[in-house]
Structures are given as C-alpha cells and as structure tokens.
N, C-alpha and C positions, 0 to 999 in steps of 0.2 A: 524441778526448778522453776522460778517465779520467772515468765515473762519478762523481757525488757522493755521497758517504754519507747524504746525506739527500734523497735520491730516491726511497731503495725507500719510504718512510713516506707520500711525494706519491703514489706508483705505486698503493701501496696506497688511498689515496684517492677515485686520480685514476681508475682501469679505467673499462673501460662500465659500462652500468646493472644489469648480473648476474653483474660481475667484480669490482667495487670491494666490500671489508669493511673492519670494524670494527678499528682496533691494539686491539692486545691490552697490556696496563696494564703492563708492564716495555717495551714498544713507546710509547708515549706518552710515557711519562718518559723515557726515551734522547728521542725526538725534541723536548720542551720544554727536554730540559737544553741538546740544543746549540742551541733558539734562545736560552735566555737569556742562553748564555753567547756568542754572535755570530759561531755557528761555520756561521749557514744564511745564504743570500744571501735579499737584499729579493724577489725574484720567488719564491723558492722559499716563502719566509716567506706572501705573500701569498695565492700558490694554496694552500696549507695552512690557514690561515686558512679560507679559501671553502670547501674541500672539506669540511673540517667542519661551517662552518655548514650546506652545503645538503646535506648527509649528516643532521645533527645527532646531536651530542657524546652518547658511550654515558657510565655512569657509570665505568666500566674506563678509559679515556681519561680523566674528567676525576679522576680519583684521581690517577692517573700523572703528570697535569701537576701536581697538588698537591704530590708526591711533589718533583719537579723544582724548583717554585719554592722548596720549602721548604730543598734544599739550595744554595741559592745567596744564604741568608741568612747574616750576621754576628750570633753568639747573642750576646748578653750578655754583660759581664765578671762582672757577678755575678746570675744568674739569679734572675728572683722567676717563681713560676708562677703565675696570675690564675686564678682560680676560671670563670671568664664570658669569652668571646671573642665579642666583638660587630663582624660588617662593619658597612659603611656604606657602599653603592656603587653606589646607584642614582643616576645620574649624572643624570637627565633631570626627577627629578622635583620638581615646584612648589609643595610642602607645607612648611606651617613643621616643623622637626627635632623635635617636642615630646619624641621618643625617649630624647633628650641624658637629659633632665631624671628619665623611669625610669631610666636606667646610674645618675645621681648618686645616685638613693635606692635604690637596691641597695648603690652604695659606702658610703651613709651608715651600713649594717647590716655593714660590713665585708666586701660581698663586693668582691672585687679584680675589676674590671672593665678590660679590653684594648678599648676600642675603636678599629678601623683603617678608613682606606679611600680614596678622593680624593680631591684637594684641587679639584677644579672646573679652571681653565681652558681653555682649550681644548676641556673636555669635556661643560661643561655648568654648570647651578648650582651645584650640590653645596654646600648650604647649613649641614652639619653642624661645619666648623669654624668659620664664621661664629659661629655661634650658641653653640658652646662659648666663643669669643674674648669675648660678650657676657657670659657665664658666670665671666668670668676665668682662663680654661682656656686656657693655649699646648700647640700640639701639640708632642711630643715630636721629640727629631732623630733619634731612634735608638732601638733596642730596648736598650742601655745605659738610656737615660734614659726611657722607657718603666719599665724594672723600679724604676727609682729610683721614680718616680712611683707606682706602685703600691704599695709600700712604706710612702711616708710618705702617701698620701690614699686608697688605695684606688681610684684611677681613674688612666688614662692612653689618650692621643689619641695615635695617631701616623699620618700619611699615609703612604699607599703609595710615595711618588716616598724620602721616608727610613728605608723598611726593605728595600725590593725593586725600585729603579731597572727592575733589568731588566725585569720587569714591567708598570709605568708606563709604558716605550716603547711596549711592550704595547696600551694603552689609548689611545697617542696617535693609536694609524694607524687609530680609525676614520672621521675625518673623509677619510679616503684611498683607506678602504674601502669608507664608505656606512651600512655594518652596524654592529652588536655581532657582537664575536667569543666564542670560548670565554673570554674570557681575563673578561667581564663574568658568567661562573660562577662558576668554579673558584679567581676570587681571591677568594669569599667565604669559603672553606671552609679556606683557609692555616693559619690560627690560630696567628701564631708564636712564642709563648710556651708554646704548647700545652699552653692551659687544658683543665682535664677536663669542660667544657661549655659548647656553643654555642648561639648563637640567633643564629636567619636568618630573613629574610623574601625571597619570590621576589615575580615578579612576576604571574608566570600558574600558578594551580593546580599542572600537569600537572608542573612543577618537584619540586615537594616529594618525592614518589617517588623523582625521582633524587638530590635531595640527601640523602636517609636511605641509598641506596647508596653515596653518596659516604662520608660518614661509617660506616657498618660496613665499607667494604673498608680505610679507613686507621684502622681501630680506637679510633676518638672514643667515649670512654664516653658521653655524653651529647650529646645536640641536640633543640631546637627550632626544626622549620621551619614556617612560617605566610604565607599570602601577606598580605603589610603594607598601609602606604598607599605608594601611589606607590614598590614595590618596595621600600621600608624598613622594618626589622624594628619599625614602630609600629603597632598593633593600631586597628581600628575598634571604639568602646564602641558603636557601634550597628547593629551587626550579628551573628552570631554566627561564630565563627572556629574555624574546622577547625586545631589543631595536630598535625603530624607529628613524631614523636618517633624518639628512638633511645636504648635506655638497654640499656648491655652486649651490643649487638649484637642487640639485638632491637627491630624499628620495629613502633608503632604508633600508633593517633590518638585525642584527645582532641577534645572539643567543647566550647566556652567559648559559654554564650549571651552576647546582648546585656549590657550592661552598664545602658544607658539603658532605659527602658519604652517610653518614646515615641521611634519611629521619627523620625530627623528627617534623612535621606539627602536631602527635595527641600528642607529649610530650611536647612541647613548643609553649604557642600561645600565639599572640602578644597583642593579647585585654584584654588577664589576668597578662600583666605586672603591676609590682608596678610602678606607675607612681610618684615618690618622684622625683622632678624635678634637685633633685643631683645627681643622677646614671649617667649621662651622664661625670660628670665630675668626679666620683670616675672611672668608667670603663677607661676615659683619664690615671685618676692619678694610674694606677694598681690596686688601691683599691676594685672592683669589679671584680669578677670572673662569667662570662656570655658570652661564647662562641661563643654563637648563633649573642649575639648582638657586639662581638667584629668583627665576620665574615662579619653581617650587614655594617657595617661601612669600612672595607676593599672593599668588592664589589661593594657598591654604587662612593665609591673615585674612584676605578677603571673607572668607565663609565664617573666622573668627567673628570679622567687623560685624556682618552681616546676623549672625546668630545672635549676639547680645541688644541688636536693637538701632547698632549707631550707623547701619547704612539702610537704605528700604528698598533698596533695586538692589541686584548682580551688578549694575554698570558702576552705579555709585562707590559698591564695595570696594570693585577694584580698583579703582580711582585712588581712592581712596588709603587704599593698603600700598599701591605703587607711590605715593605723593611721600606716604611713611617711610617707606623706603627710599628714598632721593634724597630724604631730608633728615636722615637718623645722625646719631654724633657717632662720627668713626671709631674714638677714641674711648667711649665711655666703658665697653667691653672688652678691651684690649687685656691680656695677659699683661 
C-alpha cells in the first residue's frame, strides 16, 4: 500500500526518543491545512494530536497551524478591520466573564473590538456568550456580520463553530482524547479580521514566551499576553500582573501592580462566584455591588487601552479605563 502523505509529518513525531524533531513552520501549516480541510484519516489525526501534546507544541508549529486555519476562512464581503482581537477560550473555567464588560468600554471609546471563541457544549462552560446574551449581544453568524457589527457599535461576538467549523471539530475530539490539544493555543492567536492588536490571557505563565513568538513570527504588530483568571484575558485587581508584550516585533514585559491595597485572595475567590450569567450586566447597570469584580474590569480595559496604542503609560491606562468606567450609560446594556 501507497504511503500517505501525511505520514512523514506523524514520522517525524512519531521516531524514538533521539529521532523524533520539531516541523518546521511551512511543515505545520501543509500538515493543519490538510487536517482542516479532511484530507488526514481519524487515526492519523489522533496520533498527531498526541505526538504533539507529549512532544509539546514549539512556537514555528503553532504559527504554521495559524497560518493554515487562517486560510480556510471565508473573509468578509465588505471588510471592517477592528483595532483589538480578543479570544475567549478557556473552555473549563468557573468565573463569571466580567472581561465582556472591559471589551464594551473600550468599544464605548470607539475602539472596534472582535471578540471570538466557544460556544461551550460539549466542551465545557464557556460562559462568555451567556453573558453577552444578558448584555443584549447576539453572536454574529459570520465574519460578514461580524464586520457589520463592528461598524455600526464597535463590538462584535462571533463563535468559533461560525467562522472556522473546521476547527471547532478540532475542539470537539477532546472528550475522545482526554487532553487539550494544540488546537486550545493556536486558536487564540487566529485573529480573523486581523486587527493590528491583540490581547490574550494563558493559563500557565511558561505560555506567554511562546505566544510573543507566536505573534513576531506571523508579524502581529501589537499584543498583550497576561496569564488571566481562569485562562481568560481578565486580569486580577489583586495581585500584581506580569504583561508580555509585542510591539513591531519586539517582546517585552510590563508589570502592573495591584489594583486593590488590601489583599483579599483568602476573602474573595473567583471559583466561588455565583455564576448567574446576569451579574455581568447588573454590575454594567449599577445594580450590583462587587468591588473586586468592578476593579476586574477597570484593569483588564486598562491593558486593552494600553495594547491598541491609546494610552503610553500603565498610569494613563488606568486613568483612563476608570474615567470609562464613571462615565459609561447605565441604561444602554440593560436587558
């Protein structure tokens, strides 16, 4: 039997313990474009998968598969380019979104915000559409209706499962697998509108490194990486946060202190929120009185401001995200 063409990519995987290397980044991308386009069989698919995870993903591979999903997107009939490309793909974790609520005071200031990412089932919580829905926010069907959105509000939501199906399969098989794959990286970094500046949150430190190589090997002017809460790009006001940066191909890191004075990590914890997917938009409308997560939301906007260009200090930012906040219309996200 004839060889598969998508063996030698396993091979290279798959060798013994002082044979098997690294693809090299036009080697990644040939091998994501034929999974996405359903050109690898399921077994092939799956040792692929593994061999990576228990290799772990260089940043030259996970560009390549960026590379790859990006072109198996349908661009817009009339292109808007959003200033902010925000994921949202931490699929696991049990913290209310307060995140949503910085994207919308960013847009209030007119910056165009693309938020994308899961829609949960089978995968987990994934509480961010939720809580836009409470917001009166429908996610977009398409990157068509994405740029409209952005257009006339400055914001747009659109799930992964309608801009990049193939992908989404993607995310289905890890209840098949066990694991997270590559595929819960490298679809943070997509960006398909390909705004001129990102912000991401990882989950574990050691991340951020590779997403700053991520972003200078596919030429993202700007990014903000930071590990969030519960792997979402929302900042703790009570502690202080290392951000990793990328601006014109050069990474480096910022340090944001606390926000709060008084430590309050053993009085307030984020995994024992009441997750009622309306707090986000009672805390908008005044209706909620919760400190912590109103601070939440000022410092994550902050590192927003700051990553697109519109503040040039940490002090300014935050100034600047709190002044947003004092002065937002109660009423205008009201259910």
């Amino acid at each position: 039997m004839q060889e598969h063409p998508f063996a030698e990519y396993t091979r290279a995987l798959g060798k013994g313990p002082k044979l098997f290397r690294d693809l090299e980044e036009h080697e990644a991308e040939a091998a994501m474009a034929m999974v996405l386009r359903g050109k690898v069989d399921p077994i092939q698919l799956g040792a692929f998968l593994l061999l990576l995870r228990r290799k772990g993903e260089t940043g030259a591979e996970l560009a390549g598969f960026v590379r790859a999903a990006k072109s198996v997107l349908t661009p817009p009939d009339d292109a808007v380019v959003p200033d902010l490309d925000w994921p949202s793909y931490a699929d696991r974790h049990r913290q209310q979104p307060w995140f949503v609520l910085s994207a919308l005071l960013l847009a209030s200031e007119g910056v165009k915000v693309l938020m994308h990412g899961i829609d949960g089932g089978s995968e987990g919580y994934a509480p961010t559409p939720a809580a836009l829905a409470r917001l009166g926010i429908k996610p977009c069907g398409s990157l068509t209706e994405a740029a409209a959105s952005l257009r006339s509000s400055s914001f747009a939501y659109i799930r992964l499962p309608d801009f990049c199906p193939e992908l989404e399969r993607l995310f289905q098989l890890r209840p098949l697998l066990g694991v997270r794959t590559a595929v819960n990286t490298f679809a943070r970094d997509i960006n398909p509108l390909g705004a001129p500046a990102q912000i991401q949150s990882v989950f574990h430190p050691p991340y951020r490194p590779l997403h700053q190589e991520i972003a200078i090997r596919l030429g993202q002017p700007r990014a903000a990486i930071f590990k969030g809460i519960g792997g979402e790009a929302q900042r703790s006001p009570l502690k202080e946060c290392t951000v990793a940066t990328v601006i014109d191909g050069e990474a480096a890191e910022e340090f944001w202190a606390p926000r709060l004075a008084e430590r309050m990590e053993t009085t307030y914890q984020w995994r024992a929120e009441d997750l009622d997917p309306s707090h986000p938009a009672s805390l908008w409308a005044g209706e909620l009185d919760n400190p912590v997560a109103e601070q939440a939301v000022i410092a994550t906007a902050a590192i927003g401001l700051k990553a697109v260009g519109r503040a040039g200090s940490i002090e300014q930012a935050e100034e600047m995200a709190e002044s947003l906040w004092r002065s937002r219309s109660l009423t205008r996200f009201r259910e």
